[in-house]
PDB file of N, H, CA, C and O in Angstrom:
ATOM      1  N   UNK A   1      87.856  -2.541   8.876  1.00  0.00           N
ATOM      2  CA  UNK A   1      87.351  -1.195   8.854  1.00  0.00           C
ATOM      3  C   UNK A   1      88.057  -0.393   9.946  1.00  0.00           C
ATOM      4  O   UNK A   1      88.620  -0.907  10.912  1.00  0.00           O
ATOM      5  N   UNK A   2      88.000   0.508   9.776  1.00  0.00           N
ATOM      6  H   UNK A   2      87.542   0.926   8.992  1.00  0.00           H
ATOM      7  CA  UNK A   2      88.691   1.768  10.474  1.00  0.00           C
ATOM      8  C   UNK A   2      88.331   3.025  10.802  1.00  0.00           C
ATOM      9  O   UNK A   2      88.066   3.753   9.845  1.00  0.00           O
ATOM     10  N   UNK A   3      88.245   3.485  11.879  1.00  0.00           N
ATOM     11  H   UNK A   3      88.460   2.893  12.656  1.00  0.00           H
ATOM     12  CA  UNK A   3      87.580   4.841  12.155  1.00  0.00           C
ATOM     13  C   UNK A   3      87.600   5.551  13.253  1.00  0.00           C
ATOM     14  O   UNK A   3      87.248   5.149  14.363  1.00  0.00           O
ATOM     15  N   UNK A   4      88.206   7.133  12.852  1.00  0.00           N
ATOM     16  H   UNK A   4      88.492   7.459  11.951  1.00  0.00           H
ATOM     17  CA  UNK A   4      88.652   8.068  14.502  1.00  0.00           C
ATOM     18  C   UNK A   4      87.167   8.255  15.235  1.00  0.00           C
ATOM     19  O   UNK A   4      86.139   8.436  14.583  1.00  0.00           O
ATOM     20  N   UNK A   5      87.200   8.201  16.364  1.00  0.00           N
ATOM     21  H   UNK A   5      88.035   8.055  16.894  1.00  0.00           H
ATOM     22  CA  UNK A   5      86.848   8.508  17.795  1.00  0.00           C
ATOM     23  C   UNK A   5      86.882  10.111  17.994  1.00  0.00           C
ATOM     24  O   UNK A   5      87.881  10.186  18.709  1.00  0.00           O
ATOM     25  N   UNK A   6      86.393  11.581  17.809  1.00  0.00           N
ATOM     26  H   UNK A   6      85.582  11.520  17.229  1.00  0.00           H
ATOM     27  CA  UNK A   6      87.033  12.249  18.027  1.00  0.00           C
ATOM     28  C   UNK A   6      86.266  13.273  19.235  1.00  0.00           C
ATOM     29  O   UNK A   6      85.738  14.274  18.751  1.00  0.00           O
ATOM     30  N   UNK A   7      86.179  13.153  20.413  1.00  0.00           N
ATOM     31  H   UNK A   7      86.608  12.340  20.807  1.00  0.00           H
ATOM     32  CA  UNK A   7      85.552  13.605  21.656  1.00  0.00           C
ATOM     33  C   UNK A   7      85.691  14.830  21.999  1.00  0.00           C
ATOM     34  O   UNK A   7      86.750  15.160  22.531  1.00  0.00           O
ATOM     35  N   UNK A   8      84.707  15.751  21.790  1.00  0.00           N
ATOM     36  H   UNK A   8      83.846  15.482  21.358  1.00  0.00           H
ATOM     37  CA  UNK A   8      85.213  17.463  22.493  1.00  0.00           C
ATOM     38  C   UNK A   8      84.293  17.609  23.187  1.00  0.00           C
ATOM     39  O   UNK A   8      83.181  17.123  22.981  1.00  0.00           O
ATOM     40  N   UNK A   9      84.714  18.528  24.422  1.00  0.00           N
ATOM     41  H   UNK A   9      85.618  18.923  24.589  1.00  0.00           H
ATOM     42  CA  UNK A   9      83.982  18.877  25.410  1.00  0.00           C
ATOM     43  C   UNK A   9      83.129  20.251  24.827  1.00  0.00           C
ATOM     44  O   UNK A   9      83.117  20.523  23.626  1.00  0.00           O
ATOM     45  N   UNK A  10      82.512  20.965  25.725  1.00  0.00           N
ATOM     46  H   UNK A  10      82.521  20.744  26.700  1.00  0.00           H
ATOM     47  CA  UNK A  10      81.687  21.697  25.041  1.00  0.00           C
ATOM     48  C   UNK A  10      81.428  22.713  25.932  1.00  0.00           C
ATOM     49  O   UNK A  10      81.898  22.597  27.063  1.00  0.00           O
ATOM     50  N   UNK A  11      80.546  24.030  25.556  1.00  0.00           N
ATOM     51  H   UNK A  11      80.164  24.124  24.637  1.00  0.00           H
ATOM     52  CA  UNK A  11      80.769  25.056  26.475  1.00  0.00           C
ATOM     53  C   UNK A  11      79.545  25.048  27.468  1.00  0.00           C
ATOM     54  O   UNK A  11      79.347  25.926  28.308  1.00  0.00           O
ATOM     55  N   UNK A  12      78.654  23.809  27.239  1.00  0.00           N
ATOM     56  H   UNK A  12      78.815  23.096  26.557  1.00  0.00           H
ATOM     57  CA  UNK A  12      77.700  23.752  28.165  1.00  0.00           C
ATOM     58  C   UNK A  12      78.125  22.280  29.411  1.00  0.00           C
ATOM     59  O   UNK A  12      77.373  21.653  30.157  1.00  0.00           O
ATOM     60  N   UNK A  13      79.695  22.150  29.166  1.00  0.00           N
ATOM     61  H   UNK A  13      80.306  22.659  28.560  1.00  0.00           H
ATOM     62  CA  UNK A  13      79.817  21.367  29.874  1.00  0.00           C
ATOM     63  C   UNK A  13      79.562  19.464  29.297  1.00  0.00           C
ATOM     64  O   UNK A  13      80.074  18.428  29.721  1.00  0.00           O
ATOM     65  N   UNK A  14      78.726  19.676  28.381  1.00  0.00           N
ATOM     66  H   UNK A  14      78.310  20.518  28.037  1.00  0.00           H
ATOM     67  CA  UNK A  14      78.451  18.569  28.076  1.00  0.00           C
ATOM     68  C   UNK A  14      79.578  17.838  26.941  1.00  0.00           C
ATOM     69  O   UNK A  14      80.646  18.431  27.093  1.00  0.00           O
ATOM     70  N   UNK A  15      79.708  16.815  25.912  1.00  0.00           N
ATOM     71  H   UNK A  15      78.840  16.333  25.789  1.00  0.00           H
ATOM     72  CA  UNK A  15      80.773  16.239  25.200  1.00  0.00           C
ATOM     73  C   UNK A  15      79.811  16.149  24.425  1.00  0.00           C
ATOM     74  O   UNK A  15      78.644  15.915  24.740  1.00  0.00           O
ATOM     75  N   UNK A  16      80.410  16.400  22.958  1.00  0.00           N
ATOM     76  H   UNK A  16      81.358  16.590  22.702  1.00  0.00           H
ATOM     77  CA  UNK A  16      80.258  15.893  21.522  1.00  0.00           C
ATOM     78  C   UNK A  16      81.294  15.156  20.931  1.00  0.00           C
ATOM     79  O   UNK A  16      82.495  15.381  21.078  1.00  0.00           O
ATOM     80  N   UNK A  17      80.674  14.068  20.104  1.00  0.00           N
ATOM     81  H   UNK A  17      79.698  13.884  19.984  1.00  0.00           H
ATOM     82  CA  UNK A  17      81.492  13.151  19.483  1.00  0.00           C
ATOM     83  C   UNK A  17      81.484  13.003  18.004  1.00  0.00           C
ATOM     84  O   UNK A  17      80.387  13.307  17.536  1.00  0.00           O
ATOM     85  N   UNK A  18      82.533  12.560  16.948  1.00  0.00           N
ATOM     86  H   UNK A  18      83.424  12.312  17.328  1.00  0.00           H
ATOM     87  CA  UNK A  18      82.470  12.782  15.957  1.00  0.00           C
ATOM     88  C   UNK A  18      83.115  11.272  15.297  1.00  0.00           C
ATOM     89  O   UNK A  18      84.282  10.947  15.519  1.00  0.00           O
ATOM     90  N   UNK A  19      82.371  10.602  14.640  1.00  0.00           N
ATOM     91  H   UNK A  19      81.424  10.866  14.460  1.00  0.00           H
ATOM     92  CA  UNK A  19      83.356   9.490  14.052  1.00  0.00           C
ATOM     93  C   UNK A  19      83.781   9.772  12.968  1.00  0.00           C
ATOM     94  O   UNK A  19      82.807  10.225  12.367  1.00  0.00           O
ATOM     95  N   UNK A  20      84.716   9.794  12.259  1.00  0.00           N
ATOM     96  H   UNK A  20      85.507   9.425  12.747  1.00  0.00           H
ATOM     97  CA  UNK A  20      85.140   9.957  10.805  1.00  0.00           C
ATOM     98  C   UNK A  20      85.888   8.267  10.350  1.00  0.00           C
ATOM     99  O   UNK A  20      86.861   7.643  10.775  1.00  0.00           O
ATOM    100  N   UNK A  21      84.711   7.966   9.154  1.00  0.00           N
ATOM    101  H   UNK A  21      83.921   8.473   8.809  1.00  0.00           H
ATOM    102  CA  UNK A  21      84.894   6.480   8.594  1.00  0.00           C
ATOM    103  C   UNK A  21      85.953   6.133   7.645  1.00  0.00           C
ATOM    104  O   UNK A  21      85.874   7.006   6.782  1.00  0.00           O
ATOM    105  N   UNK A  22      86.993   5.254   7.306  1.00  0.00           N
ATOM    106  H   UNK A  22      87.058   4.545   8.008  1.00  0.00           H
ATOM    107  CA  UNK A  22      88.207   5.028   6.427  1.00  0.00           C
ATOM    108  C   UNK A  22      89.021   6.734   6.462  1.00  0.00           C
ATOM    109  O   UNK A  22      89.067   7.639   5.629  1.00  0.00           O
ATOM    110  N   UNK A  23      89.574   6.578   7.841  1.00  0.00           N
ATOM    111  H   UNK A  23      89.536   5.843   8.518  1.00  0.00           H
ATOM    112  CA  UNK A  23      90.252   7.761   7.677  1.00  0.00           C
ATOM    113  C   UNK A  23      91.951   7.300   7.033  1.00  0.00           C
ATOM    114  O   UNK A  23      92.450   6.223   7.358  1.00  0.00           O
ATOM    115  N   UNK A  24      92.524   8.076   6.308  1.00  0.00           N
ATOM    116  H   UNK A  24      92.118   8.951   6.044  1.00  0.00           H
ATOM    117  CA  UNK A  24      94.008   8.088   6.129  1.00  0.00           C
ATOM    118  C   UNK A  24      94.766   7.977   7.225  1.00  0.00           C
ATOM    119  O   UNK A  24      94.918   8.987   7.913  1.00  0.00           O
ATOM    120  N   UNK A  25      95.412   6.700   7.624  1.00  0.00           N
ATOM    121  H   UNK A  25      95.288   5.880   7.065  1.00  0.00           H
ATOM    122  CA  UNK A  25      95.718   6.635   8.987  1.00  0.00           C
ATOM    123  C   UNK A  25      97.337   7.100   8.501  1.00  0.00           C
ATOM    124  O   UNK A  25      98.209   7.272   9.353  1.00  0.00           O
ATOM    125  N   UNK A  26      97.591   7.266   7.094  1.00  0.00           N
ATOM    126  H   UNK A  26      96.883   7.126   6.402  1.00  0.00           H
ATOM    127  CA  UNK A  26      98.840   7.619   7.159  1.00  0.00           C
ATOM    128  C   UNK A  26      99.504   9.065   6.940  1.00  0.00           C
ATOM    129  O   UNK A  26     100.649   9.389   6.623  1.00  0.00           O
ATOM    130  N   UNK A  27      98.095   9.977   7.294  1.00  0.00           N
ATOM    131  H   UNK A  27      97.165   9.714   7.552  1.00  0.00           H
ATOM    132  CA  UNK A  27      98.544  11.039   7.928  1.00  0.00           C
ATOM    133  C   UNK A  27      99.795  11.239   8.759  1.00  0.00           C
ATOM    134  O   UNK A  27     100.150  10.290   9.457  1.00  0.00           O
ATOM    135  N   UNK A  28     100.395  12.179   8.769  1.00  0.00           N
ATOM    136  H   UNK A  28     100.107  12.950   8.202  1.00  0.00           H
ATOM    137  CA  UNK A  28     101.088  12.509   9.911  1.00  0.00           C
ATOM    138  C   UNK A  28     100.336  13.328  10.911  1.00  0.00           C
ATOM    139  O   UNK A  28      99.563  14.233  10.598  1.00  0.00           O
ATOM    140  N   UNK A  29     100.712  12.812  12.599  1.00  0.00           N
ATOM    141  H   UNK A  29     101.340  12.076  12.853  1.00  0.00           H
ATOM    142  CA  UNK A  29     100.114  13.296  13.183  1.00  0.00           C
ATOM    143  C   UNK A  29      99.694  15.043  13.606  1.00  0.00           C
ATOM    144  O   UNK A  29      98.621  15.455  14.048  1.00  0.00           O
ATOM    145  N   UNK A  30     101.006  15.865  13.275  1.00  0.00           N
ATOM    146  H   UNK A  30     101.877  15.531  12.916  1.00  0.00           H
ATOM    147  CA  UNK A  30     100.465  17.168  13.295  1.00  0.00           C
ATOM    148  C   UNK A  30      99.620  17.812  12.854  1.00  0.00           C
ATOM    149  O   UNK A  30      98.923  18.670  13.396  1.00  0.00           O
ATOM    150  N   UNK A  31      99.641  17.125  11.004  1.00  0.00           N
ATOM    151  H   UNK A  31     100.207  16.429  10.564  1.00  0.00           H
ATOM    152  CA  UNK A  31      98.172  17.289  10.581  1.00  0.00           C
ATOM    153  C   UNK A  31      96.680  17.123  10.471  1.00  0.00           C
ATOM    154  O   UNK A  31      95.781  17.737   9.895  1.00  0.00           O
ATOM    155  N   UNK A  32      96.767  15.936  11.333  1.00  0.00           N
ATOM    156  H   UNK A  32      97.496  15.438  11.800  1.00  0.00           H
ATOM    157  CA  UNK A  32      95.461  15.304  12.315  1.00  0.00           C
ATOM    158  C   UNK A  32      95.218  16.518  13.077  1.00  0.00           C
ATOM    159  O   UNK A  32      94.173  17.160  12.973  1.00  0.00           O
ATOM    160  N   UNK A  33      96.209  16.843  13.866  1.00  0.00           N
ATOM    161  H   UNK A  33      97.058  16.322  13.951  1.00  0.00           H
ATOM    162  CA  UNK A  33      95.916  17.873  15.193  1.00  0.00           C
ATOM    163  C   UNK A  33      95.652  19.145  14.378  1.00  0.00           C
ATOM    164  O   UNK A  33      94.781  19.803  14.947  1.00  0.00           O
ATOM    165  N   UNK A  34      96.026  19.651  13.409  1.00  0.00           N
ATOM    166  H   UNK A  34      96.734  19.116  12.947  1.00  0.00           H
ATOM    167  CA  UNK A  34      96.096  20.616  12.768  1.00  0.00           C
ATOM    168  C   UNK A  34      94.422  20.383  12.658  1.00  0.00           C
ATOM    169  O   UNK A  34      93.815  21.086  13.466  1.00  0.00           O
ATOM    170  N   UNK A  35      93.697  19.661  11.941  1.00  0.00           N
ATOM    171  H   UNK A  35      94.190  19.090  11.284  1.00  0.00           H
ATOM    172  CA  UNK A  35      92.252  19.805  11.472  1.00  0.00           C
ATOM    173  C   UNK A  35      91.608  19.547  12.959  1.00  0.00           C
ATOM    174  O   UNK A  35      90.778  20.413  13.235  1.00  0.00           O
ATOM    175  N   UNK A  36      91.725  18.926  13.600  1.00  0.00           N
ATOM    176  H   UNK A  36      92.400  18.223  13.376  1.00  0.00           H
ATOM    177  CA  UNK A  36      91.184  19.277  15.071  1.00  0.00           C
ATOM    178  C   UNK A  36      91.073  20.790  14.981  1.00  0.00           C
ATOM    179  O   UNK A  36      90.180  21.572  14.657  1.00  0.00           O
ATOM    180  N   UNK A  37      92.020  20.869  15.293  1.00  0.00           N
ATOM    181  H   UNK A  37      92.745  20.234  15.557  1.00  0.00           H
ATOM    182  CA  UNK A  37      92.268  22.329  16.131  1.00  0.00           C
ATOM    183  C   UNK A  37      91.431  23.162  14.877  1.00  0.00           C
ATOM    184  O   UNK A  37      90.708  24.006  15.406  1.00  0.00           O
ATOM    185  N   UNK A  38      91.316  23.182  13.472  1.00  0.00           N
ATOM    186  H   UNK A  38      91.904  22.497  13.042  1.00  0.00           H
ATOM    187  CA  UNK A  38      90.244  24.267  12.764  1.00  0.00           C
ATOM    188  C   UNK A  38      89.053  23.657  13.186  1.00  0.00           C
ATOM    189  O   UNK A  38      88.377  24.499  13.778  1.00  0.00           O
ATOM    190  N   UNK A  39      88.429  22.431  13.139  1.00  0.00           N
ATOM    191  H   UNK A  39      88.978  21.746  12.659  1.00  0.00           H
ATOM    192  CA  UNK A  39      87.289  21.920  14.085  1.00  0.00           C
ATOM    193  C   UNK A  39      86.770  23.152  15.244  1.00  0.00           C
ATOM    194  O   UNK A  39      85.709  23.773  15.290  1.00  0.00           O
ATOM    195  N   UNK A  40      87.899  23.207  16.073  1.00  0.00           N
ATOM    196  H   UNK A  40      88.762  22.702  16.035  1.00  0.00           H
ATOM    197  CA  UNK A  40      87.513  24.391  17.143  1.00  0.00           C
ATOM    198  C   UNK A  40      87.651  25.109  17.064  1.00  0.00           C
ATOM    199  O   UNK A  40      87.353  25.801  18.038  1.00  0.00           O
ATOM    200  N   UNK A  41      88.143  25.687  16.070  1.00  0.00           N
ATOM    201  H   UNK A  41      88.385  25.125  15.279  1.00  0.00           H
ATOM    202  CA  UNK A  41      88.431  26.976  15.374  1.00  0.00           C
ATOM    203  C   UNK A  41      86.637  27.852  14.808  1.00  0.00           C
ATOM    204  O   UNK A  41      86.070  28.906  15.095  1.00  0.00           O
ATOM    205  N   UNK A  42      86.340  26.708  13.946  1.00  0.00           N
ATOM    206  H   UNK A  42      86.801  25.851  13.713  1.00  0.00           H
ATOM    207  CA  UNK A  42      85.132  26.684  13.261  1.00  0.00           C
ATOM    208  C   UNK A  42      84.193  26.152  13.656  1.00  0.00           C
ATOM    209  O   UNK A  42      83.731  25.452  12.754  1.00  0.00           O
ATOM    210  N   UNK A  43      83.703  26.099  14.423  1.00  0.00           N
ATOM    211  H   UNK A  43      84.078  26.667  15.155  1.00  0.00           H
ATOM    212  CA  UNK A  43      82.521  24.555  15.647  1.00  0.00           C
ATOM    213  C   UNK A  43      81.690  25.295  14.531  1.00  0.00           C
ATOM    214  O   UNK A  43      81.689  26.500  14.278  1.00  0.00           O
ATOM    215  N   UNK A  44      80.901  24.160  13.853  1.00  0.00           N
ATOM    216  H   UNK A  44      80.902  23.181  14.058  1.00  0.00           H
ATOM    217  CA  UNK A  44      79.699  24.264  13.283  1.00  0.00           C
ATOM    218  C   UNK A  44      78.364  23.754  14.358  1.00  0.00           C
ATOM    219  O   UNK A  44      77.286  24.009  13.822  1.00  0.00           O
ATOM    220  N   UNK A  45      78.296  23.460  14.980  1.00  0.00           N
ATOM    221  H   UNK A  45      79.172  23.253  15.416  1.00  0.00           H
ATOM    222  CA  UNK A  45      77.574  23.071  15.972  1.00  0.00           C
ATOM    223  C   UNK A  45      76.773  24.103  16.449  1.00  0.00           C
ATOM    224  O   UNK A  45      77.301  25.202  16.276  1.00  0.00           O
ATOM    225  N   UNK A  46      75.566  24.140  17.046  1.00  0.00           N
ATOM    226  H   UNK A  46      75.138  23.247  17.186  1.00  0.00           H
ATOM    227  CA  UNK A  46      74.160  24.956  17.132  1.00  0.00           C
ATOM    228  C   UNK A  46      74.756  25.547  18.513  1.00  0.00           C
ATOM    229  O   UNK A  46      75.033  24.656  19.316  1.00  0.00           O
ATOM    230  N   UNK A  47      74.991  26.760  18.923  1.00  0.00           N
ATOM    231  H   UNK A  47      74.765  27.484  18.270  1.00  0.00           H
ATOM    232  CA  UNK A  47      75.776  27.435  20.002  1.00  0.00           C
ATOM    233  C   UNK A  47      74.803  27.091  21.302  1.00  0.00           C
ATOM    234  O   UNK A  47      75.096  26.876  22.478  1.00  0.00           O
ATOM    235  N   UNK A  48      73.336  27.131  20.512  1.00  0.00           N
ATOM    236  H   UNK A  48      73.097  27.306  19.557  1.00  0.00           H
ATOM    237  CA  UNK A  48      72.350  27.136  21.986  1.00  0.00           C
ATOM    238  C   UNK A  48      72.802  25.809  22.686  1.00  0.00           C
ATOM    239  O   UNK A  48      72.825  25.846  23.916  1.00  0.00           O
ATOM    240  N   UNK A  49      73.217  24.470  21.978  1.00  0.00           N
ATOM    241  H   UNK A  49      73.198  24.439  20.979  1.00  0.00           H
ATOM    242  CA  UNK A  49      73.359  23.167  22.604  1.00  0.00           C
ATOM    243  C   UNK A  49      74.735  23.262  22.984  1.00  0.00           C
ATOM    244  O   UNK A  49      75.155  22.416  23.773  1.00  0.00           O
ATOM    245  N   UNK A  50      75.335  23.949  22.653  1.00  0.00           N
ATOM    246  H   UNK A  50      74.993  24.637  22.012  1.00  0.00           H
ATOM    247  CA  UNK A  50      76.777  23.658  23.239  1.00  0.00           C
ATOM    248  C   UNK A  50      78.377  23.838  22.082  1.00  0.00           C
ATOM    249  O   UNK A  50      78.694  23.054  21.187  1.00  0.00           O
ATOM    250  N   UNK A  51      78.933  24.781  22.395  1.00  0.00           N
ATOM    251  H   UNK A  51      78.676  25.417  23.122  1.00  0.00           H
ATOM    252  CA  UNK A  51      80.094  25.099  20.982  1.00  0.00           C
ATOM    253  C   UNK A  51      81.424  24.384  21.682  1.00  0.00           C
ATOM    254  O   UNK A  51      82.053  24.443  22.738  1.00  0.00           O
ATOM    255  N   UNK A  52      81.439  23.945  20.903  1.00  0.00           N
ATOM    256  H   UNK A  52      80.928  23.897  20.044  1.00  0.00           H
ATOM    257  CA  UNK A  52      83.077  22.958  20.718  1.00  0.00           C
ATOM    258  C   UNK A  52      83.949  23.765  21.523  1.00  0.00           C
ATOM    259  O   UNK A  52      84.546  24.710  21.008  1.00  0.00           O
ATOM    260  N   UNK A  53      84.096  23.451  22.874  1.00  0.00           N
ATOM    261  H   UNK A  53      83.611  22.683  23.293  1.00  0.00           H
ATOM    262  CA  UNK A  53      85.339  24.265  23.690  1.00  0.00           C
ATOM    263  C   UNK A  53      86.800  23.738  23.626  1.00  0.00           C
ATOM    264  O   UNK A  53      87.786  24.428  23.367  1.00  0.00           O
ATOM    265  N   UNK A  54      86.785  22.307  23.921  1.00  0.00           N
ATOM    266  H   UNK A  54      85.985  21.746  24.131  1.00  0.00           H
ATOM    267  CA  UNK A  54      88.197  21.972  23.864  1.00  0.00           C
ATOM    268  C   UNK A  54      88.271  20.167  23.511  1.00  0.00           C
ATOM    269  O   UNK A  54      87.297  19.476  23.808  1.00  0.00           O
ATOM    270  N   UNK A  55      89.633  19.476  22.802  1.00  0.00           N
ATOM    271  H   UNK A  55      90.424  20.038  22.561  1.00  0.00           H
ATOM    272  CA  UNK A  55      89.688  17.862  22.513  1.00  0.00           C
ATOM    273  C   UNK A  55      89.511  17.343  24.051  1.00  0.00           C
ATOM    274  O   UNK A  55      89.995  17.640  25.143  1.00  0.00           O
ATOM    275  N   UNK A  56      88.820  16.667  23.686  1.00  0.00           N
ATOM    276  H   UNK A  56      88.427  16.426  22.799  1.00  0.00           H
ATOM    277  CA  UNK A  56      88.772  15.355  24.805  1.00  0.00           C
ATOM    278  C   UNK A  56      89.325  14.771  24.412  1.00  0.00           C
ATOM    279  O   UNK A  56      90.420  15.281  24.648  1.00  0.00           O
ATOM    280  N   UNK A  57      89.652  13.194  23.431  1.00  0.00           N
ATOM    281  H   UNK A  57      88.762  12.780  23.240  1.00  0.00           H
ATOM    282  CA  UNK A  57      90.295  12.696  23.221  1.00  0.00           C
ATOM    283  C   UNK A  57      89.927  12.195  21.401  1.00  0.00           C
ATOM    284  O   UNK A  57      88.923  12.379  20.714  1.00  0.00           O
ATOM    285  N   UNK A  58      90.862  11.716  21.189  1.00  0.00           N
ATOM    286  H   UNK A  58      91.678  11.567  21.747  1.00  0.00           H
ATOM    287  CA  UNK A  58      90.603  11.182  19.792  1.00  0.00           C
ATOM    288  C   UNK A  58      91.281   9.403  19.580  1.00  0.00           C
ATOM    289  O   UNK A  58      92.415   9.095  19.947  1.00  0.00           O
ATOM    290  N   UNK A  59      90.573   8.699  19.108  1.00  0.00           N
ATOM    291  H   UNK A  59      89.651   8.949  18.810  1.00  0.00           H
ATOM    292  CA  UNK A  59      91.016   7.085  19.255  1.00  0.00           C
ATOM    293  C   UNK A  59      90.708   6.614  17.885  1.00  0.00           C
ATOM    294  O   UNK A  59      89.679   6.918  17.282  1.00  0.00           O
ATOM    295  N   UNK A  60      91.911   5.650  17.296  1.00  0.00           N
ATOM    296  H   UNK A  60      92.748   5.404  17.786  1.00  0.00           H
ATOM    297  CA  UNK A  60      91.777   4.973  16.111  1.00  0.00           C
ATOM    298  C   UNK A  60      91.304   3.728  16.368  1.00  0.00           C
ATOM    299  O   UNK A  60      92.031   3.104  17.142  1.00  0.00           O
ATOM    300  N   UNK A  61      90.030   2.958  15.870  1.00  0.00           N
ATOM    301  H   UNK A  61      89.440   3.465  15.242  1.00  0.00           H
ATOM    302  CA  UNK A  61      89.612   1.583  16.273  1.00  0.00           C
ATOM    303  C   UNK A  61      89.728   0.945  14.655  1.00  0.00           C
ATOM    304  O   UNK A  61      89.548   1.386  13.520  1.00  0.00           O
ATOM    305  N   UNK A  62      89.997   0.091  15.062  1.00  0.00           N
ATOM    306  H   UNK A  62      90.144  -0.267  15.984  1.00  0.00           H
ATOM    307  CA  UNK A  62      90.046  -0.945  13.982  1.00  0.00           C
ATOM    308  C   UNK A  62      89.560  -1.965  14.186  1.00  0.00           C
ATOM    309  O   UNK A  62      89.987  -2.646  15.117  1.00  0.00           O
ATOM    310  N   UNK A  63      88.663  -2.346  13.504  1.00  0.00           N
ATOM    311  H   UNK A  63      88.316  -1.792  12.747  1.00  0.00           H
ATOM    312  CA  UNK A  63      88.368  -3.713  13.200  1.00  0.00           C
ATOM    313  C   UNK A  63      87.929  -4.801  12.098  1.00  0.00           C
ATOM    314  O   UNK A  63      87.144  -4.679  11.158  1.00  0.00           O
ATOM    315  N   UNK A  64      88.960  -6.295  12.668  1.00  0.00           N
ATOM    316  H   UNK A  64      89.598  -6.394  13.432  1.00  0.00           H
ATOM    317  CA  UNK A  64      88.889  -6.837  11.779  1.00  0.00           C
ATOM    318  C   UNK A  64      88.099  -8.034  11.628  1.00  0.00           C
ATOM    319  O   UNK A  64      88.091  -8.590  12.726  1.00  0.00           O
ATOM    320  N   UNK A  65      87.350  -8.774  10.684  1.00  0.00           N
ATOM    321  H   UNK A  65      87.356  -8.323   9.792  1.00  0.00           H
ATOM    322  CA  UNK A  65      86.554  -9.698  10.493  1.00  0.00           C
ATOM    323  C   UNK A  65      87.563 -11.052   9.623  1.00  0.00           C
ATOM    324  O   UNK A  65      88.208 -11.026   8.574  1.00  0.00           O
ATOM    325  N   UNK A  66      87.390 -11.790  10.309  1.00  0.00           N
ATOM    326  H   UNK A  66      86.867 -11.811  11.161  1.00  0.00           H
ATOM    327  CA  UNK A  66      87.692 -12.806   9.872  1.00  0.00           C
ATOM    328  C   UNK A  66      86.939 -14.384   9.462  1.00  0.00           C
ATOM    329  O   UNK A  66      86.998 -15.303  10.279  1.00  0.00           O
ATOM    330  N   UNK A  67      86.303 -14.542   8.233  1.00  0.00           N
ATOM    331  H   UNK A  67      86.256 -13.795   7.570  1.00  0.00           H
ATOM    332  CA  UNK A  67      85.529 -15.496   7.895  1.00  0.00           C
ATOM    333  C   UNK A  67      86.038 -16.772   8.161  1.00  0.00           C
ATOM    334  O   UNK A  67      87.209 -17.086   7.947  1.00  0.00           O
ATOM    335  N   UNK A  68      85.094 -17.592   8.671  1.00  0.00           N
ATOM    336  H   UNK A  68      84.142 -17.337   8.845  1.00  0.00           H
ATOM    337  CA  UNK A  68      85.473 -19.154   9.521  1.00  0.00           C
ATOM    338  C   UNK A  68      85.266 -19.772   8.822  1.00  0.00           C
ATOM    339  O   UNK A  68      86.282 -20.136   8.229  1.00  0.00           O
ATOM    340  N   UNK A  69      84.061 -20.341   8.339  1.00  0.00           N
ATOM    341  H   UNK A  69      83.236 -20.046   8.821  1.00  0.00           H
ATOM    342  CA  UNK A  69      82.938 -21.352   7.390  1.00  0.00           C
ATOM    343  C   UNK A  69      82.841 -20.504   6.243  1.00  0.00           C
ATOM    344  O   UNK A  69      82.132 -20.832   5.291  1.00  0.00           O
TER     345      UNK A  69
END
């Protein structure tokens, strides 16, 4: 399984996080950054708790299971 990490800071100071599950890892990366960046373009997020100011970071985890028995 596979899935982005995607961390933005926020205008109350605080961080929001976003996982997105079986992402297309064979995106190219500008277009990753490209939907970020409308992310903050568009913060759907409730303004009173805090609007999407800027990326913190974004991380691809993978993991794999491997059956023993």
């Amino acid at each position: 399984m596979k899935h982005y990490t995607i961390v933005f800071y926020t205008t109350t100071g605080s961080r929001r996080s976003i996982r997105v599950n079986n992402p297309n890892t064979d995106l190219p990366l500008p277009l990753i950054a490209e939907a970020v960046d409308q992310m903050l373009a568009n913060d759907v997020f409730d303004p009173q708790a805090g609007s999407l100011e800027s990326l913190s970071r974004m991380e691809l985890s993978v993991v794999e299971r491997s059956v023993i028995l």
